[in-house]
C-alpha positions in Angstrom: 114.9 97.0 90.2 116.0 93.8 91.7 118.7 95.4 93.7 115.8 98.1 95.3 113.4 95.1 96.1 116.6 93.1 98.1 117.3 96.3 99.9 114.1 96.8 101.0 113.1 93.5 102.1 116.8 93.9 104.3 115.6 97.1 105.7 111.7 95.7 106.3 113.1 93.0 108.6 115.7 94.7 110.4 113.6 97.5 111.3 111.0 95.2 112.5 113.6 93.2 114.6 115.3 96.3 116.2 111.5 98.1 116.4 109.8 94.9 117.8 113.0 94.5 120.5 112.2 98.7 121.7 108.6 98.3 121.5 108.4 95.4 123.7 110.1 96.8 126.9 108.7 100.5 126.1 104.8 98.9 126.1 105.5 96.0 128.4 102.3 96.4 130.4 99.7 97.3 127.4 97.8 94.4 126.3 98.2 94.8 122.4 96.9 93.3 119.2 97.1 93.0 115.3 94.3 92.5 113.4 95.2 91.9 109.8 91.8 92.4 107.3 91.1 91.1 104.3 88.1 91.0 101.7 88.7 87.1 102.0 87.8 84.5 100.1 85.6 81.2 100.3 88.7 79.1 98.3 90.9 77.2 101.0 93.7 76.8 99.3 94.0 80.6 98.7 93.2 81.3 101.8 95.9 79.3 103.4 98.7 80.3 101.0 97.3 84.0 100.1 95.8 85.8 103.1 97.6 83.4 105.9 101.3 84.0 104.2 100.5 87.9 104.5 98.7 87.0 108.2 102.1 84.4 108.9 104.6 87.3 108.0 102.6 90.1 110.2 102.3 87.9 113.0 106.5 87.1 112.6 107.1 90.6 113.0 105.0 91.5 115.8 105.0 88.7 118.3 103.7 90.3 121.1 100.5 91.1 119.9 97.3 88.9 120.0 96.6 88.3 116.6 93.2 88.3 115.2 91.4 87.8 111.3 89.0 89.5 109.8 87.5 89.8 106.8 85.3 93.1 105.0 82.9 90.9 102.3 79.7 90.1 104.3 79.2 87.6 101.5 82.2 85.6 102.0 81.8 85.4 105.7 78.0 84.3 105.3 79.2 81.2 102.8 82.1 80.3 104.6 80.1 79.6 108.0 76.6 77.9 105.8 78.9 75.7 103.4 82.0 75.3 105.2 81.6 76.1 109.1 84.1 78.7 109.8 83.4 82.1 111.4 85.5 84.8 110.6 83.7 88.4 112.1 84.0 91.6 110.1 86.2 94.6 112.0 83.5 95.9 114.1 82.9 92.6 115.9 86.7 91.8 116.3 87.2 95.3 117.8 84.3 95.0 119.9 85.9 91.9 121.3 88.9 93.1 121.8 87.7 96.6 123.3 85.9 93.4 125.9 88.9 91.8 126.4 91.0 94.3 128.3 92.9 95.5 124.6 94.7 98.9 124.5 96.8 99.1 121.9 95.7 98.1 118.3 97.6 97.7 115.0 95.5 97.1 112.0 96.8 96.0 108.9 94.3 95.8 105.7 95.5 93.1 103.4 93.8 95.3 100.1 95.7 96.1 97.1 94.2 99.9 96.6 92.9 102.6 98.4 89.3 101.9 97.1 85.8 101.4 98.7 86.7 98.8 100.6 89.8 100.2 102.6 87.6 103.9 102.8 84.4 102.5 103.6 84.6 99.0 106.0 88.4 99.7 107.5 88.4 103.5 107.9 85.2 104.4 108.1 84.9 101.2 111.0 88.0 102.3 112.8 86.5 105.8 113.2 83.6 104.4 115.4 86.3 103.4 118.1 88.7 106.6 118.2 87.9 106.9 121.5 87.5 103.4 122.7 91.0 102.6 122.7 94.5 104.4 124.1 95.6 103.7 120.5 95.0 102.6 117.3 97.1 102.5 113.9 96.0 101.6 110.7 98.1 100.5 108.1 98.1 101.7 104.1 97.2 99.5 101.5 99.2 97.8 98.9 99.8 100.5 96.3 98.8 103.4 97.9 102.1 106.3 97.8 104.1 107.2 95.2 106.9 105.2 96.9 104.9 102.0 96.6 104.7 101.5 93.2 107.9 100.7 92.1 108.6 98.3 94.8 105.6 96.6 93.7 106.6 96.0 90.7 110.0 94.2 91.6 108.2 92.4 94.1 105.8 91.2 91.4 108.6 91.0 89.0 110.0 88.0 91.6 107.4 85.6 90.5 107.3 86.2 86.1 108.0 82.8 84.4 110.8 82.7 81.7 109.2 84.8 79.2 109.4 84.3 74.9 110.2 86.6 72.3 107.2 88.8 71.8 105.5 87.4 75.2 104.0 89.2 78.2 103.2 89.1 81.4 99.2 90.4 81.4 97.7 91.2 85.1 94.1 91.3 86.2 93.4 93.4 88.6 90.0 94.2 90.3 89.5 97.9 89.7 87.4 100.2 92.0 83.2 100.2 90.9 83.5 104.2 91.8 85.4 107.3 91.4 84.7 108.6 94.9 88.0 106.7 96.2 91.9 107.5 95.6 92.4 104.9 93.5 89.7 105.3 90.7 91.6 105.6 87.4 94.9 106.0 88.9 96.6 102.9 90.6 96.6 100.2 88.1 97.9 103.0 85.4 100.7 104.1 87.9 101.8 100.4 88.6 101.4 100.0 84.5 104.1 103.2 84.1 106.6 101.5 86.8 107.0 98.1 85.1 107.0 100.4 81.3 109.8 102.4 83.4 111.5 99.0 83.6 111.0 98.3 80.2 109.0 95.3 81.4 107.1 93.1 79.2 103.8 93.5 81.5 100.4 94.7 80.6 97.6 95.8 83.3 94.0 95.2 83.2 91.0 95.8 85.5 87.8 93.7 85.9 85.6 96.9 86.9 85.2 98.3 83.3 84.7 101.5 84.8 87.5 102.0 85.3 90.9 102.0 83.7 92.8 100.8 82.4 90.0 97.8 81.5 90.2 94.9 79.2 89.7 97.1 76.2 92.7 99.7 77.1 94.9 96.7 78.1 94.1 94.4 74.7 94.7 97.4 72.4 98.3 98.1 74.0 98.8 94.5 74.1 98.4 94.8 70.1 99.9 97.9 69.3 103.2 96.9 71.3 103.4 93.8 68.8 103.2 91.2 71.6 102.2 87.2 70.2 101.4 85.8 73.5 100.5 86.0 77.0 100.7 84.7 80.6 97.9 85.2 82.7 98.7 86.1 86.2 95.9 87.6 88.7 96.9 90.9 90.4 94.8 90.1 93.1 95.7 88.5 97.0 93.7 85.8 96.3 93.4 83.7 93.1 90.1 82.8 93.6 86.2 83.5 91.5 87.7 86.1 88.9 91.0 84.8 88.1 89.6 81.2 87.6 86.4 82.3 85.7 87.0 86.0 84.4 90.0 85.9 83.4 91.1 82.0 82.8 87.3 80.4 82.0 86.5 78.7 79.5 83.3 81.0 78.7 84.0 82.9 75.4 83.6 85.9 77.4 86.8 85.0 79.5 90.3 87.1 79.1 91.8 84.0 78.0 89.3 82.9 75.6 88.9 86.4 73.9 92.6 86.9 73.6 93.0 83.3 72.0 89.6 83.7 69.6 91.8 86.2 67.6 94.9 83.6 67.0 97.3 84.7 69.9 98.8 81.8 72.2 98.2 82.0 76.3 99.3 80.3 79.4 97.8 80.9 82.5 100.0 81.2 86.0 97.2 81.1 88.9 98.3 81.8 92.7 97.5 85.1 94.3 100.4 87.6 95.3 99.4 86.9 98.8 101.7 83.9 99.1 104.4 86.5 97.4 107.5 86.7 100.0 108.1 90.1 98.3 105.0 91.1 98.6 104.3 90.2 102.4 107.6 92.4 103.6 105.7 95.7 101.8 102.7 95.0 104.2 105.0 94.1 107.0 106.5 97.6 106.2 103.0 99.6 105.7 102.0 98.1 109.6 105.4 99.3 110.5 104.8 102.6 108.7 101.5 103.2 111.3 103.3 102.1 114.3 105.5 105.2 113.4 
């Protein structure tokens, strides 16, 4: 698995230098711009080192476009600019502005793990009100989103595992989709879970969303049955920020952490979103790459 996430990270950045060097002279005269969109967060810190290492790695591999941030939680936005005085606008006002601004050409990568509501409703279903409105726009996939991804995912995940014990695993929370009227309602998380099982990886797969699966309860009963005696806690999220320091690392009784540790087993707790995940950035560098094609 190693050896597949090394070759692809090779391929990811050579493509992007040789496509970046045609793409340059062939568009010259087109005033073009990524805009990389995320759910975002109102933590700094994993905002600098989450969503700006996938923003930094995007805006390495396409250097002449204008590079713009947005974000898809109207929530976040609102208590970022009351508490801490930064704007960032949603995708309709960023393409708005550009669409002002003379912009032709747009490449919009979503910084989302799945193909859920998010990615459907504020991404696609915003890019469809400008079709027209530009000579071209491309949108990039999510994370995990075709069959191909999954296994890369995992390696690239597999990058950042601490030295694991006898009878230890790696347990990932993950956020989980609220519906089932999206793609990745009851199937991502359990794909990803049958790549790293593939691997014969010692990693389990939860989701916040108990509607859908595989949830705490799914994840905790295979966690048993496959004999384990302790866990690290990792998010499986961009960002480590509200659920992977209270939902799944709090110290409510109602936390991962603390449920897994009321019944005797031993936990650790490795925080940091995959954002800030070298591996991790090349697959979205690839996905933008993808929708230039």
């Amino acid at each position: 698995m190693k050896t597949l996430l090394c070759g692809v990270i090779a391929v990811v950045f050579s493509v992007s230098a040789v496509f970046m060097t045609g793409a340059s002279v062939a568009q010259a005269n087109s005033k073009k711009a990524l805009v990389v969109v995320s759910f975002g967060t109102t933590f700094e810190e994993a905002r600098q080192n989450d969503i700006e290492g996938i923003e930094n790695a995007l805006k390495k591999a396409f250097p002449d476009r204008e590079f713009r941030r947005a974000f898809t939680s109207k929530i976040v936005m609102k208590r970022m600019l009351e508490n801490q005085g930064i704007k960032v606008n949603d995708l309709e006002t960023t393409l708005k502005e550009l669409k002002a601004e003379g912009y032709e050409d747009i490449l919009i990568q979503p910084t989302h793990l799945i193909h859920g509501e998010e990615y459907e409703r504020k991404v696609l279903g915003t890019v469809s009100k400008f079709e027209k409105e530009f000579a071209k726009v491309s949108v990039g996939k999510p994370l995990m989103t075709d069959e191909k991804d999954y296994a890369i995912v995992a390696a690239a995940l597999a990058t950042q595992f601490p030295a694991l014990e006898k009878d230890e695993a790696v347990i990932f929370m993950g956020h989980g989709s609220p519906r089932d009227n999206n793609k990745s309602f009851g199937n991502t998380y359990k794909t990803l879970q049958a790549a790293f099982d593939a691997e014969k990886m010692s990693v389990l797969i939860g989701v916040v969303e108990e509607v859908d699966h595989p949830n705490f309860e799914d994840m905790y009963a295979m966690f048993k049955e496959r004999g384990y005696k302790s866990a690290v806690f990792m998010p499986l999220m961009v960002v480590s920020g509200d659920h992977a320091n209270n939902d799944m690392a709090g110290d409510e009784e109602d936390s991962w952490k603390s449920m897994i540790e009321k019944d005797g087993y031993k936990t650790k707790v490795q925080f940091g979103g995959i954002g800030r995940n070298v591996a991790i950035q090349a697959i979205y560098v690839e996905h933008a790459l993808e929708a230039l094609k």
